[in-house]
C-alpha positions as CSV (number, residue, x, y, z in Angstrom):
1,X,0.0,0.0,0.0
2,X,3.1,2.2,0.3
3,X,3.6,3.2,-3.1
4,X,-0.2,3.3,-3.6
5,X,-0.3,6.1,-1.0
6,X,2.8,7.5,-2.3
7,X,1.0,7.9,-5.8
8,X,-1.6,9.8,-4.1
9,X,0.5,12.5,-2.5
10,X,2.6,13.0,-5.2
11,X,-1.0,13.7,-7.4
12,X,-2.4,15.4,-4.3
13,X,0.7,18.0,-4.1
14,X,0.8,18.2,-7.9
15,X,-2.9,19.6,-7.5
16,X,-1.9,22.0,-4.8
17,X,0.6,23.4,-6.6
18,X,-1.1,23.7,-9.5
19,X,-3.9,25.6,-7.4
20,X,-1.3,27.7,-5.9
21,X,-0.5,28.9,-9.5
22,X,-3.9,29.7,-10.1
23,X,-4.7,31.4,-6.8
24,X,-3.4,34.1,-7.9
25,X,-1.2,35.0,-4.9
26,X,-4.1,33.4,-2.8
27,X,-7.3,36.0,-4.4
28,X,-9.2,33.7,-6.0
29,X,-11.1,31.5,-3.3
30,X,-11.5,28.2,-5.2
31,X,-7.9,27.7,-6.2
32,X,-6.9,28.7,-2.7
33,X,-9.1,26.4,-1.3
34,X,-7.6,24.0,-3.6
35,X,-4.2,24.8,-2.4
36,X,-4.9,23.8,1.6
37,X,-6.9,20.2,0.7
38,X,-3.9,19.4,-1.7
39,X,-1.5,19.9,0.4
40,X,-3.0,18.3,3.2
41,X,-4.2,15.5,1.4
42,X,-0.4,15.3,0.2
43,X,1.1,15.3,3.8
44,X,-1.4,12.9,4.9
45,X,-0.9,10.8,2.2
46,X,3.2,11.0,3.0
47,X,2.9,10.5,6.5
48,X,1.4,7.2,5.7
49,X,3.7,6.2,3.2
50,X,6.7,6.7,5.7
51,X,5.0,3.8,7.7
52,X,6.4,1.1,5.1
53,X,8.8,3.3,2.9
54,X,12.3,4.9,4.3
55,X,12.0,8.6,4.6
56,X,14.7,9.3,2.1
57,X,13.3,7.2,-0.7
58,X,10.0,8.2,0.2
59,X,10.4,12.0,-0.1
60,X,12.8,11.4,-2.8
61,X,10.3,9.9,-4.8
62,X,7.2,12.5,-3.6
63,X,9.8,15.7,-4.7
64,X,11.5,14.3,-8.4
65,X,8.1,13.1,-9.6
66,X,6.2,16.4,-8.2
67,X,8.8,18.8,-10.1
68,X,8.2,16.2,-13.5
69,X,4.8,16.0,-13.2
70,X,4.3,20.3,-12.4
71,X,6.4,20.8,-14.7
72,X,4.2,19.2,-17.3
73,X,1.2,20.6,-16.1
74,X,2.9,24.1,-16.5
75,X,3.4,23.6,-20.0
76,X,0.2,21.8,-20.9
77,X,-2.0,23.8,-18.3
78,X,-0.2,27.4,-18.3
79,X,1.7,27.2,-21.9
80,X,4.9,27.6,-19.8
81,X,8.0,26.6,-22.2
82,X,10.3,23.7,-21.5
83,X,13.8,24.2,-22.6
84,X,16.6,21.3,-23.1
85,X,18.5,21.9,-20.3
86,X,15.3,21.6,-18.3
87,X,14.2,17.9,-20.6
88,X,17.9,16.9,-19.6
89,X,17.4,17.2,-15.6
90,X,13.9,15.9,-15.2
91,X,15.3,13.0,-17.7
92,X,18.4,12.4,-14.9
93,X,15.3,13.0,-11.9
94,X,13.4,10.3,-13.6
95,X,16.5,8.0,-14.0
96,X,17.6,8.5,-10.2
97,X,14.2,7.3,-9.2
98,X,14.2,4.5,-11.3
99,X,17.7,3.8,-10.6
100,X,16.5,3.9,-6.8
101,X,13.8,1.4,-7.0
102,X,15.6,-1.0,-9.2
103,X,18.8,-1.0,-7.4
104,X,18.7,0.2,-4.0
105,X,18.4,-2.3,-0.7
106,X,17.1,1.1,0.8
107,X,13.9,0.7,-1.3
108,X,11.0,-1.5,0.4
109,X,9.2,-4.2,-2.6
């Protein structure tokens, strides 16, 4: 159930954040309402996770796949622009988590 919880508060933070963009520096009431049940959602969500997963792999995870998956929603979501440089580091984010779960003894299965 780890990583099923893990999946949530990655999505959960991912929805805060992309409320907190639409907030409007908190002036729009929906998106900042958005912005407090995502991130507590999130936390929840991570505070179970830390149950099964070690905290360092755990927020590892939560962080590299939040800034991938933001980042996409920027540019699909808010037309933001995605240079190479910026392809080049989420591609070395993705590959440390994958390089984490396949080869680490840290990582729970």
């Amino acid at each position: 159930m780890g990583y099923v919880y893990l999946a949530i508060a990655i999505v959960a933070e991912v929805i805060g954040t992309t409320a907190l963009k639409a907030s409007e520096e908190f002036t729009r009431p929906i998106p900042s309402i958005g912005v407090v049940v995502g991130y507590v959602v999130s936390f929840y969500f991570l505070s179970l996770v830390l149950k099964t997963i070690p905290i360092g792999v755990a927020y590892a995870i939560w962080s590299g796949l939040g800034i991938v998956l933001i980042t996409l929603v920027g540019f699909f979501v808010f037309n933001q622009k995605i240079d190479a440089p910026a392809m080049i580091g989420m591609s070395l984010i993705i590959c440390g988590v994958i390089i984490m779960n396949v080869f680490s003894r840290s990582v729970v299965h």
